[in-house]
N, C-alpha and C positions, 0 to 999 in steps of 0.2 A: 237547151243549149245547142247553137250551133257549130258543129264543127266544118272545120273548114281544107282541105287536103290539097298543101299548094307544093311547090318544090321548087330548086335549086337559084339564086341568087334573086331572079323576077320573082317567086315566091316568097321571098323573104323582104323584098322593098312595097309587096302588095299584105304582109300579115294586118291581124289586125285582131282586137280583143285578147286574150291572152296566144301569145307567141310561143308556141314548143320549136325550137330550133332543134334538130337531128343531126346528128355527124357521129354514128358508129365506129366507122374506119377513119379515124378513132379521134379526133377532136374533146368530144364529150364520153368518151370514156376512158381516155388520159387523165382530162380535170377530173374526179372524182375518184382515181387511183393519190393525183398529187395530191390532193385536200385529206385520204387517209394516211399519205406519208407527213405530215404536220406542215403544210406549208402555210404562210401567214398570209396571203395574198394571190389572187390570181388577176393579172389585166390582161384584157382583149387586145389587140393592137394590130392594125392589116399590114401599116406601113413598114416596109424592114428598117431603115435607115432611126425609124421611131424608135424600136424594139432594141438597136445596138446605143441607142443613147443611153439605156436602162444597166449599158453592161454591167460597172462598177458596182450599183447597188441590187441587181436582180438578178435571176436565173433565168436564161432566153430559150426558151421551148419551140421548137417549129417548124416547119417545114415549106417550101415554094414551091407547088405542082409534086409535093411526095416528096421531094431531093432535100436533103440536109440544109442547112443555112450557115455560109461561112462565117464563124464567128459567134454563132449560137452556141449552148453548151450542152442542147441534145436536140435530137428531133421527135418527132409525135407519137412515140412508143409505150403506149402503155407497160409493155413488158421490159425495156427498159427503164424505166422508170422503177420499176420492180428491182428489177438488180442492182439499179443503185441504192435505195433503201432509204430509210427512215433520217437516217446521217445523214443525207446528201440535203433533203427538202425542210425540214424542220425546220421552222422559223422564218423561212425565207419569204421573200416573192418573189414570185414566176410570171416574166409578162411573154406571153402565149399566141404564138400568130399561127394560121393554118389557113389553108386554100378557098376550105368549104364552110366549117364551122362556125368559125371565128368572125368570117367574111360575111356570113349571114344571119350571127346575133346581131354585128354593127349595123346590118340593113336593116332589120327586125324594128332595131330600137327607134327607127325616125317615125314607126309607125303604128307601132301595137302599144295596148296601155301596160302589156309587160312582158319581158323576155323572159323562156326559160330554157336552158341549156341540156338535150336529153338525147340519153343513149339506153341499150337494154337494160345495162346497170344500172339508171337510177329510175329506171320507167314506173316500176311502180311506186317510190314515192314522189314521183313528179307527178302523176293522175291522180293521187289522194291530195296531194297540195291544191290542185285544181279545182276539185269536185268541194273541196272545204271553202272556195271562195265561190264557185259558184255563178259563171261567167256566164254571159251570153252567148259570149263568142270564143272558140278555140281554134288556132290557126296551128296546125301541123304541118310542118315544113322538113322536107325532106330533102338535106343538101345537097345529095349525090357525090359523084367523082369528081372534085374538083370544083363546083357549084354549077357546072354547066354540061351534065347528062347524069341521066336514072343510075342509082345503085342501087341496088334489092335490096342491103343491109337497114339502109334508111327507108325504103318503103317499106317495108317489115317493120321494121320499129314502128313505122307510125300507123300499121295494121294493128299493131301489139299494144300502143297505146289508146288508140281507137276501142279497140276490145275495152280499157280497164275504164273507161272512158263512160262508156255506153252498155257493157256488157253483151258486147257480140261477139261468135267466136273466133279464136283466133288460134292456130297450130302452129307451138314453136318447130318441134321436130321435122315439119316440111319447111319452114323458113330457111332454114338452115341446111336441109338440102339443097334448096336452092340457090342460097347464098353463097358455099361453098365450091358450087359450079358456077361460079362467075369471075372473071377476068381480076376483078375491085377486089374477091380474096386469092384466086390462086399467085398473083404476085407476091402476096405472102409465105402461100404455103409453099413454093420452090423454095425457099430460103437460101437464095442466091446471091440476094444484097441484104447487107448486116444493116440497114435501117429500116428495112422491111422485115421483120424478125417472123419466123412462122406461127410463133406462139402468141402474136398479137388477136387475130381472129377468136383461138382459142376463150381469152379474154373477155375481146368486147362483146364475142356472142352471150355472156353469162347474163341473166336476166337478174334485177333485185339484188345486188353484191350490197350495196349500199341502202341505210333506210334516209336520207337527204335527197333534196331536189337542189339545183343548181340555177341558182334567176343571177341576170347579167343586170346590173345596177349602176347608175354612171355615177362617177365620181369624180373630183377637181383632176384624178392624174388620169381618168379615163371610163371607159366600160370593164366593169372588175364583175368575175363571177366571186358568188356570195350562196353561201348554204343556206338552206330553207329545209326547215324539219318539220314537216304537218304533223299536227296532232294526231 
C-alpha cells in the first residue's frame, strides 16, 4: 500500500486512491460530535449563498476564515455543539461549510476513488475501514489553517494515522506539546472570542472518541458525510 502525504487545498485536488481528508481544528471533529448528537444528515457545501438557501429546512454550521457566518445558526465548535445537546441535533440536517475541511473533501472528490473525513477522533476507525479494503493507494491530506499553510494538528494526525496504517511509531503526548504551542491552538486557549471556545482543542485532541469512520458520498442534494462502521 502506497501511502501518499500531501496537504492543504493543492493536496486535496492532486489525492488519489482512497482520500483521508484532515481538519482537527475542528471540521472533522465537529461532524462526528453532530452524527453522536442524532443528526439525520450532514452536507458539505463551500458556497455560503448555497448553505443560506438550506435555512428553512437545515441547521447551517460554519465558519469563513474561523469568523461566524451571518445567518448561520452556529459555527465550527465542537464544544458548542456540546452545549447544545442532543435536542438541538436530533433528527435534523446540517449542511456544513468550513475553510479547510470541507473545502478539501469537495476537492478530494474530483479525484480519488473515495473520500474520507478524519480527525483524531475517528482515526482509528478510519484506518481499520481502510486496511479492511485494502487500497493501493492512500492519500493523507492534511488541511492546515485555512487550507493554505501547515498546522501541526493536522500533520500529527496524519503522523497518527500513518502509524495505524503501517504500524510505525507514533507519540501522542509529544504531538500535543507541540500542537499546543502553536498559534492554530493558542487562539483557542486565550478564550477571548466566544466562537473560539478554549475547550474546543481539549476535544479534538482526544483520539478514538468514536468507533465510525466518516466518507463524503455525493448525492442528488450534494456531498453529504455518511458513517462507515468497519468490521
Amino acid at each position: 500500500m502506497e501511502i501518499r502525504r500531501l496537504s492543504l487545498l493543492d493536496g486535496a485536488r492532486d489525492a488519489s486512491g482512497i482520500a483521508i481528508v484532515i481538519d482537527v481544528f475542528r471540521a472533522f471533529s465537529v461532524e462526528p460530535i453532530l452524527i453522536s448528537l442524532g443528526v439525520s444528515r450532514i452536507l458539505l457545501e463551500e458556497d455560503v449563498e448555497a448553505c443560506l438557501a438550506w435555512r428553512d429546512r437545515a441547521l447551517l454550521v460554519g465558519e469563513v476564515d474561523g469568523l461566524p457566518i451571518d445567518g448561520f445558526d452556529m459555527t465550527n465548535s465542537p464544544y458548542l455543539a456540546l452545549r447544545r445537546g442532543r435536542e438541538a441535533f436530533a433528527g435534523r440536517t446540517v449542511v456544513h461549510r468550513t475553510s479547510a475541511g470541507v473545502r478539501g473533501a469537495l476537492a478530494a472528490h474530483g479525484t480519488a476513488d473515495q473520500v474520507l473525513l478524519a480527525s483524531f477522533m475517528t482515526a482509528g476507525a478510519t484506518a481499520r475501514h481502510v486496511l479492511q479494503q485494502a487500497p493501493d493507494c492512500v492519500s493523507l491530506i492534511a488541511m492546515g489553517n485555512r487550507a493554505t499553510e501547515a498546522a501541526p494538528e493536522d500533520d500529527r494526525c496524519a503522523d497518527y494515522l500513518e502509524s495505524l496504517l503501517t504500524d510505525r511509531p507514533y507519540d501522542h503526548l509529544a504531538a500535543i506539546d507541540e500542537i499546543l504551542h502553536q498559534p492554530t491552538a493558542e487562539k483557542f486557549l486565550r478564550g477571548d472570542k466566544p466562537y473560539w471556545p478554549k475547550e474546543d482543542p481539549l476535544l479534538c485532541l482526544q483520539r478514538n472518541l468514536f468507533d465510525f469512520a466518516i466518507a463524503a458520498v455525493r448525492t442528488p442534494d450534494g456531498l453529504e458525510g455518511r458513517v462507515v462502521v468497519p468490521n
